[in-house]
C-alpha positions as CSV (number, residue, x, y, z in Angstrom):
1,X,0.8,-17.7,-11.5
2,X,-1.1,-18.5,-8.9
3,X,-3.9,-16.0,-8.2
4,X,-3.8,-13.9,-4.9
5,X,-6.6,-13.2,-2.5
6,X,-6.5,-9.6,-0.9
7,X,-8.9,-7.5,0.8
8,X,-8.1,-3.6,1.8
9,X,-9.2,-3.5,4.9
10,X,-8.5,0.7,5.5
11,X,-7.0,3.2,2.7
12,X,-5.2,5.8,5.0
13,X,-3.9,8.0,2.1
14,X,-3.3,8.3,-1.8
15,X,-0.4,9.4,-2.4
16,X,-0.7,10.6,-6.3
17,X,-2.7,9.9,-9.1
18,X,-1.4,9.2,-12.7
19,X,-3.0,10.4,-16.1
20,X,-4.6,7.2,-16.1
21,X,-6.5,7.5,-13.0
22,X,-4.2,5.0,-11.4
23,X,-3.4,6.0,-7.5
24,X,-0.6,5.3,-5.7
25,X,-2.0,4.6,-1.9
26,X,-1.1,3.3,1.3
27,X,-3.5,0.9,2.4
28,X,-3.8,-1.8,5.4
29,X,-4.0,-5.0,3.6
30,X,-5.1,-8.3,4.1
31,X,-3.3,-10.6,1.8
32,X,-4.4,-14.3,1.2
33,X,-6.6,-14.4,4.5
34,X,-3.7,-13.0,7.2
35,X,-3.1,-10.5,9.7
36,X,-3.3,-7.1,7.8
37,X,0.2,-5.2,7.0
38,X,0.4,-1.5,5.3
39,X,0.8,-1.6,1.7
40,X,2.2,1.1,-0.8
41,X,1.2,0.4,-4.5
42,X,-0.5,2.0,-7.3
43,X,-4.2,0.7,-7.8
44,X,-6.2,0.7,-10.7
45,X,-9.4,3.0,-10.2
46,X,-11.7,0.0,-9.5
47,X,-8.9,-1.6,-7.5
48,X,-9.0,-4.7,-9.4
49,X,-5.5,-4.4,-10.9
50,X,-2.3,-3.2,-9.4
51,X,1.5,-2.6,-9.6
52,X,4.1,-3.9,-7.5
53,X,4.6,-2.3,-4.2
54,X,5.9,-3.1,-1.1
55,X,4.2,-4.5,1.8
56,X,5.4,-3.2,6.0
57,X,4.5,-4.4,9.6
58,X,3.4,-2.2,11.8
59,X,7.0,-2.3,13.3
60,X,8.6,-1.6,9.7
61,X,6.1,1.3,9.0
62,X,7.5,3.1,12.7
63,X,10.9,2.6,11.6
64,X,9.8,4.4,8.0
65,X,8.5,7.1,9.8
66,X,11.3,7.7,11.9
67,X,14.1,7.7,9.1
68,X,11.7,9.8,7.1
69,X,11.4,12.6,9.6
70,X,14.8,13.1,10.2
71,X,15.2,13.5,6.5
72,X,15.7,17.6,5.3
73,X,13.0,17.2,2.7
């Protein structure tokens, strides 16, 4: 597999913590030298390691927002 460049550029919030001092965050990434996009994945504590997330544009993250607060939660 080829290896992946990334570089958090902001982390806006953690989410949860595991046991294992893993945190799930959301984070504006760069990934492989582009524009940055907001990221949701669980990190290892020295951030060297993580799990599979999902990456959103700025447009995407908006449309999150709005489905979410018109959720009864």
């Amino acid at each position: 597999m080829a290896d992946i460049k990334f570089e958090i550029k902001e982390t806006i919030a953690v989410l949860s913590e595991s046991p294992k001092g893993w945190k799930k965050e959301l984070n504006l990434v760069s990934w492989n030298d582009k524009e940055p996009k907001y990221d949701i994945r669980e990190w290892s504590p020295d951030h060297t390691k993580m799990g599979k997330g999902v990456t959103l544009t700025k447009e995407e993250l908006g449309k999150l927002r709005d489905v979410l607060s018109e959720l009864n939660l």
